[in-house]
C-alpha positions as CSV (number, residue, x, y, z in Angstrom):
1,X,27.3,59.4,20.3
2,X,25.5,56.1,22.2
3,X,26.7,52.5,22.9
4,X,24.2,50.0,22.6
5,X,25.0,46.4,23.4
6,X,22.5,44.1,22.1
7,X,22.2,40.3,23.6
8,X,20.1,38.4,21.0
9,X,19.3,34.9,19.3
10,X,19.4,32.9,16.2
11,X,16.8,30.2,15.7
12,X,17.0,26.8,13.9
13,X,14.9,28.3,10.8
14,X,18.0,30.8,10.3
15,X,21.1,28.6,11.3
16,X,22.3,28.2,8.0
17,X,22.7,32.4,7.3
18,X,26.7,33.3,7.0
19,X,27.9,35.6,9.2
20,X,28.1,38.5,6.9
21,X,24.2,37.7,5.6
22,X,23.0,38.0,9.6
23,X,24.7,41.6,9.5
24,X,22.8,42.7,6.9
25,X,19.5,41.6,8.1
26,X,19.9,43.6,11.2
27,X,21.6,46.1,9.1
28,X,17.8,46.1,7.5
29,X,16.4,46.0,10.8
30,X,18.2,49.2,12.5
31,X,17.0,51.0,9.4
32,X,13.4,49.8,9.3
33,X,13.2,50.9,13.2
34,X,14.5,54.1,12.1
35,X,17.8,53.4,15.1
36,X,19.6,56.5,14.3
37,X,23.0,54.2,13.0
38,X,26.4,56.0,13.4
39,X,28.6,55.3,10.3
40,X,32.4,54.9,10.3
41,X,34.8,57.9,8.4
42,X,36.4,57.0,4.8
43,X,35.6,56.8,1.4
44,X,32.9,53.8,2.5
45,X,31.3,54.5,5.4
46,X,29.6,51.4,6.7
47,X,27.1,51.2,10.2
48,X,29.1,50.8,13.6
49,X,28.4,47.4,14.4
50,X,30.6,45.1,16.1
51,X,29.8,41.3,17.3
52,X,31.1,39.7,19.8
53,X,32.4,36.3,17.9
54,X,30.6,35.6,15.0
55,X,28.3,32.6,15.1
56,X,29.4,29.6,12.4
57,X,26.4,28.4,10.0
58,X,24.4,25.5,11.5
59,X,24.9,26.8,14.9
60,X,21.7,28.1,16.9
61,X,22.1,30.5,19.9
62,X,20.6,32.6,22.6
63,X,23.5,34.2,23.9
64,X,24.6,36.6,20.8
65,X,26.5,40.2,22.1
66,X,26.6,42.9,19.6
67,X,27.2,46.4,20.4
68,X,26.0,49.1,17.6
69,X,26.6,53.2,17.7
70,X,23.9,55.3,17.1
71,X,24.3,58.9,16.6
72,X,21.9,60.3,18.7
73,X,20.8,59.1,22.0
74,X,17.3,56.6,22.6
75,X,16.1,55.1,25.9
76,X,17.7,51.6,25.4
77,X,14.2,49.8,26.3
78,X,12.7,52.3,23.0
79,X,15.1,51.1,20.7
80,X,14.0,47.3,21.8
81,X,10.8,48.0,21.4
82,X,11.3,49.6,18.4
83,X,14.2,46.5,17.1
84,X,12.0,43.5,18.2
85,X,8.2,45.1,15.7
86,X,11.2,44.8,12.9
87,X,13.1,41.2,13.3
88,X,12.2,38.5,11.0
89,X,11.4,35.4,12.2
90,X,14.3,33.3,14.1
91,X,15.9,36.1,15.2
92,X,15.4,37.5,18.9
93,X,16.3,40.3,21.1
94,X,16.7,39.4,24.3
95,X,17.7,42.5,26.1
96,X,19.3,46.4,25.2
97,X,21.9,48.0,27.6
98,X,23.7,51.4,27.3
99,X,27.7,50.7,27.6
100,X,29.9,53.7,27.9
101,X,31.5,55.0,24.5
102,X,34.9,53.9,26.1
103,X,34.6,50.8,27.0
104,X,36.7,47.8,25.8
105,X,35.7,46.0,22.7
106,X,33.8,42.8,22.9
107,X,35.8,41.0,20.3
108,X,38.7,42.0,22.4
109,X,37.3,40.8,25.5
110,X,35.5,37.3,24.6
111,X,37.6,34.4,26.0
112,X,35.1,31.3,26.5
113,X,32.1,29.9,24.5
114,X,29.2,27.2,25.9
115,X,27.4,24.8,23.5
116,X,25.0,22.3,24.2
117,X,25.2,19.7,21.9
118,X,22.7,16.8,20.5
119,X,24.5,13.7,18.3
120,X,23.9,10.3,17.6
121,X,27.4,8.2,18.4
122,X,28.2,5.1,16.2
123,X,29.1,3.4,19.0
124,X,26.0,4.7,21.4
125,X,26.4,6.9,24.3
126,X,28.8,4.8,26.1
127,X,31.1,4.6,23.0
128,X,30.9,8.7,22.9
129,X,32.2,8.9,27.1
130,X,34.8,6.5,26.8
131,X,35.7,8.9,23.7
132,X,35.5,11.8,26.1
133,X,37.6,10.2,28.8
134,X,40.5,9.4,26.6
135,X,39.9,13.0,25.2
136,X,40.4,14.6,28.6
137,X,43.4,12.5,28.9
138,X,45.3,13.5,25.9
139,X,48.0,16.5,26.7
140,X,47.2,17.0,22.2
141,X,44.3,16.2,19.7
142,X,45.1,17.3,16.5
143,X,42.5,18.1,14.3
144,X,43.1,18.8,10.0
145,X,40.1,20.3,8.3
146,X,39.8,22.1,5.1
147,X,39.6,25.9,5.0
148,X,39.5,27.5,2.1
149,X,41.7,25.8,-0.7
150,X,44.3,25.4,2.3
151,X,44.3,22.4,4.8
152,X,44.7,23.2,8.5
153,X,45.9,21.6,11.3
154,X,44.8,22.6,15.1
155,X,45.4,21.1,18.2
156,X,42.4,20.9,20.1
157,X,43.1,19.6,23.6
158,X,44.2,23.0,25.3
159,X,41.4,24.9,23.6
160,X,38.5,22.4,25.4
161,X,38.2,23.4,29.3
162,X,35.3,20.7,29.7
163,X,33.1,18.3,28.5
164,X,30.3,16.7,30.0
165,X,27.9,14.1,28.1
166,X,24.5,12.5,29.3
167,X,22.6,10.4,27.5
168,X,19.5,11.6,25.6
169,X,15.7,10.3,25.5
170,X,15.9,9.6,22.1
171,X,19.3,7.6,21.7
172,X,21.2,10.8,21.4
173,X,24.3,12.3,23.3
174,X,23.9,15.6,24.8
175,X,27.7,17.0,25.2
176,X,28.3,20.0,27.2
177,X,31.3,22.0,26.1
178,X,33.6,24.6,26.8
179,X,35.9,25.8,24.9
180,X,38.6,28.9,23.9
181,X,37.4,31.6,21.4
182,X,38.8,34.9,20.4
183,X,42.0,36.4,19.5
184,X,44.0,33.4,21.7
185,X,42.6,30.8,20.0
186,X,39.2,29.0,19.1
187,X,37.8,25.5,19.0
188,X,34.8,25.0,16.9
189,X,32.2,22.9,18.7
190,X,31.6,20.2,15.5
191,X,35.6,20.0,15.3
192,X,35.2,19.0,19.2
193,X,32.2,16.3,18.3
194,X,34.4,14.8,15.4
195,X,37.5,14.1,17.1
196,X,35.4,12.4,19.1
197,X,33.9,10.4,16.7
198,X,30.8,12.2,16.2
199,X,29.2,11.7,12.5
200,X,28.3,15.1,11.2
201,X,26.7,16.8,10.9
202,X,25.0,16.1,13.9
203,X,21.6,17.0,15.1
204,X,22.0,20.6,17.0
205,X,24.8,22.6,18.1
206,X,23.6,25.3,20.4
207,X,25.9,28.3,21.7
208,X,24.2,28.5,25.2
209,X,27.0,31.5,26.6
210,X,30.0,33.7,26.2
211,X,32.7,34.6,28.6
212,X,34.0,38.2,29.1
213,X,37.3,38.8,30.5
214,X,37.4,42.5,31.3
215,X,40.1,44.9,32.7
216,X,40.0,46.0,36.6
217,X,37.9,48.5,37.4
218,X,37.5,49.6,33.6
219,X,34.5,52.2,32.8
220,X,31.2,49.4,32.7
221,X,32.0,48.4,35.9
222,X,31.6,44.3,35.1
223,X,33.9,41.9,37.0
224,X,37.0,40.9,35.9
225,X,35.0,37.4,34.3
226,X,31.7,37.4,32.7
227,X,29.7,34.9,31.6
């Protein structure tokens, strides 16, 4: 069996396709490239594919990991070649790597997101850093938003590691973020831009790079952090 691990992007024409949707257009993909997909055991076997942290609708990106399992080995660059005749439009692939079968998973592993953000600020771009500044000194933001038929409550403050805003050329803020994802905790980047008094939704969200935080020496080799 072969590890692939796919780095690809998601466009503005296809921001607004759910998680699940996006898996079954590459789903479509893989088998109009004829990738040889290795399906899980049970009474409904399902493709091996595994993202690293799904993207939210709305949000573009050119920094998607996905590693899929293919039951019989291709050159990496012939299954790219192969992938890329297939994808629809707003959809690209960046680059294909082999990983070996062993190593960890990238869900496991994901601890950081990047996003570049554009917004308009009621109170312009000075009202949005003096929002920042009092942001950065708060030891708790809380945050309640609506999931589900539930109501949730998060605090953001310890899940944001930076933020960095510049003004635009057209009146808009760009906000640099970086926040926690994964299994220890996730900020969303328009919960971020709405504590801050961001109207949404706001003009683009883009997820610009994920950090990796692997074990020592384990069997790819990477370093210990990975962005």
């Amino acid at each position: 069996m072969q590890r692939l691990r796919l780095k690809f992007g998601r466009g503005a024409s296809v921001r607004f396709i759910s998680h699940l949707d996006s898996i079954r257009c590459w789903e479509r993909v893989f088998r109009r490239a004829s990738i040889p997909l290795a399906y899980t055991q049970g009474f409904s076997p399902h493709p091996r594919i595994a993202v690293a942290a799904p993207l939210a609708v709305g949000i573009t990106s050119n920094a998607e990991l996905m590693d899929i399992w293919l039951r019989k080995w291709i050159p990496p660059e012939s299954a790219m070649m192969l992938v890329r005749r297939e994808l629809p439009s707003g959809f690209t692939l960046l680059e294909t790597m082999e990983v070996p079968e062993g190593a960890p998973a990238l869900q496991a592993s994901v601890r950081r997101a990047f996003y570049r953000c554009s917004a308009v600020h009621p109170g312009g771009c000075e009202g949005a850093r003096s929002a920042v500044e009092l942001f950065l000194r708060s030891d708790s933001t809380l945050h309640v938003f609506p999931r589900g038929d539930e109501m949730r409550e998060v605090d953001l403050r310890p899940l944001v590691h930076s933020l960095v805003l510049e003004a635009g050329d057209d009146g808009s803020c760009l906000v640099d973020m970086e926040v926690s994802i994964g299994q220890e905790g996730s900020a969303r980047p328009d919960h971020v831009l709405t504590v801050l008094g961001f109207p949404t939704p706001v003009q683009s969200i883009v997820r610009t790079a994920l950090t990796f935080e692997w074990p020592e020496n384990e069997a790819t080799g990477a370093k210990a952090r990975r962005r």
